[in-house]
C-alpha positions, 0 to 999 in steps of 0.5 A: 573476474579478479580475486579482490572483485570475488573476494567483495562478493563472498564477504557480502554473502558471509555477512549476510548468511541467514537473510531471509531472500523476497521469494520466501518472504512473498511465499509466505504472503501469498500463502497467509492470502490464500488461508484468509481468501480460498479463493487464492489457495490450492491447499484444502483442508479436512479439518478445523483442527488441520486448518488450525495447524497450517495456521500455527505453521505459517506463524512459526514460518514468520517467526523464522523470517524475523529471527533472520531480519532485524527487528527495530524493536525490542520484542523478539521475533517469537513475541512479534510473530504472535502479536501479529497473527493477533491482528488478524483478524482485524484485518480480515475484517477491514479487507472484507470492507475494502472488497465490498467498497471495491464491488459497490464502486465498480458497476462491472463487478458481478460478485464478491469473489470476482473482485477477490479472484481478479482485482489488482486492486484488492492485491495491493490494499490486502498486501499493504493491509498486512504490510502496514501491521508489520510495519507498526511492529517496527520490523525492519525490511519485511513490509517493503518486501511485501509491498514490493511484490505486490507492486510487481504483480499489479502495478500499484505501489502503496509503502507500508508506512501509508495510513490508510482507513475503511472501506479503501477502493482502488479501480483499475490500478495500474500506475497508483503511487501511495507514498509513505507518510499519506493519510487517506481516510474512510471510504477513498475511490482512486483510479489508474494513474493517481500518485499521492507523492511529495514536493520534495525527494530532499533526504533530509526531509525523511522523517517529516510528513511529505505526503498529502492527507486525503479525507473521508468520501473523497473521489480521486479520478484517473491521472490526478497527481496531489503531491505535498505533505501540507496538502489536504483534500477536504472531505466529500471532495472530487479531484478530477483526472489529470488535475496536479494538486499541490494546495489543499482544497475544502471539503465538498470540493470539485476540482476539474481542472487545472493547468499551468500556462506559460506567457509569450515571454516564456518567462511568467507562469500564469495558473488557470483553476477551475473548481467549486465548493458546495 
């Protein structure tokens, strides 16, 4: 390697010397996991005073990762860091809401704990459920690291930036795309392969909602792709496998199928829908 080339590398990590590295900050992840979960924690604890201690440690541990990130508000890392370990246990709560919706909506789960030991689908709705809450602390970097080890553990990709209600249910997984400006609502089932994405990659449509809005008791089946920020799936609603939405439908709707055909000129797009409203 050349001295000019070398020379680029060093200046990028002289201006970047206290960036807190992905292996800290998912370290400290899956440690604030395991103190809310035991069932993700070697550590045990004699006390409650101890236990209290190695939770005073994990927020001084974040209040040191946010003094090496930039924050986009005005609160320091020390006031941040403690306004989310506020949030806590609402959190705590809204997981034990997503593990009991995970284990009613499974009829191949056994027990609360399998669902929190095993499901990649608890993974990504307990990182997302913390990522989303430094998110809206306005801390910049941290949350997309969060999300992304999670992506990489389970396969299921949710930004930060989704709003996401109660009672959240994702079965199976694999291949799940949340994108940033979605809005799902209480009580959502999605299964592998669904991607709730936008009609356009356009940068400059960056700060405009571009993902679709889901509402209450919706079912979402293996594959569906509803895409668009003007999209709404009405409440009660079922979307089938497989099914490319890019329309908002009433609510109590089942949508089953829908395909694009081509005419023999190849040059006119003819749209079958198969649906029905209660």
């Amino acid at each position: 390697m050349n001295s000019y080339f070398l020379q680029r590398l060093y200046l990028k990590q002289s201006a970047c010397p206290g960036c807190p590295s992905p292996k800290v900050v998912s370290d400290w992840f899956t440690d604030l996991l395991g103190t809310l979960f035991p069932d993700f924690s070697s550590q045990k604890f004699s006390t409650q005073k101890e236990f209290e201690l190695h939770l005073n440690e994990l927020r001084l541990r974040l209040e040191g990762i946010l003094a090496k990130n930039p924050i986009r508000s005005k609160n320091k890392a020390d006031e941040t860091s403690k306004k989310f370990f506020d949030k806590i246990p609402s959190i705590y709560e809204m997981l034990e809401e997503d593990i009991l919706a995970i284990y009613e909506g499974d009829p191949a789960a056994k027990s609360h704990t399998e669902v929190v030991r095993t499901y990649p689908g608890f993974i990504a709705i307990a990182s997302h459920r913390i990522a989303h809450a430094l998110q809206n602390l306005e801390i910049g970097l941290i949350p997309r690291i969060i999300s992304e080890f999670a992506h990489s553990k389970t396969g299921i990709d949710i930004h930060p930036g989704a709003r996401i209600g109660h009672y959240f249910c994702i079965d199976h997984g694999t291949g799940v795309v949340i994108g940033e400006t979605t809005e799902i609502g209480d009580h959502v089932k999605i299964y592998q392969g669904v991607t709730l994405g936008g009609l356009s990659v356009d940068k400059k449509d960056a700060q405009i909602k571009r993902h679709p809005t889901i509402e209450d008791h919706v079912v979402i089946y293996a594959g569906a792709t509803i895409l668009g920020g003007n999209t709404i799936v009405g409440r009660d609603s079922i979307i089938g496998g497989n099914v490319w939405l890019t329309h908002s439908v009433p609510a109590k709707t089942k949508v089953y199928y829908q395909a694009h055909m081509t005419d023999s000129n190849g040059d006119k797009d003819t749209i079958i829908f198969k649906g029905q409203s209660e």
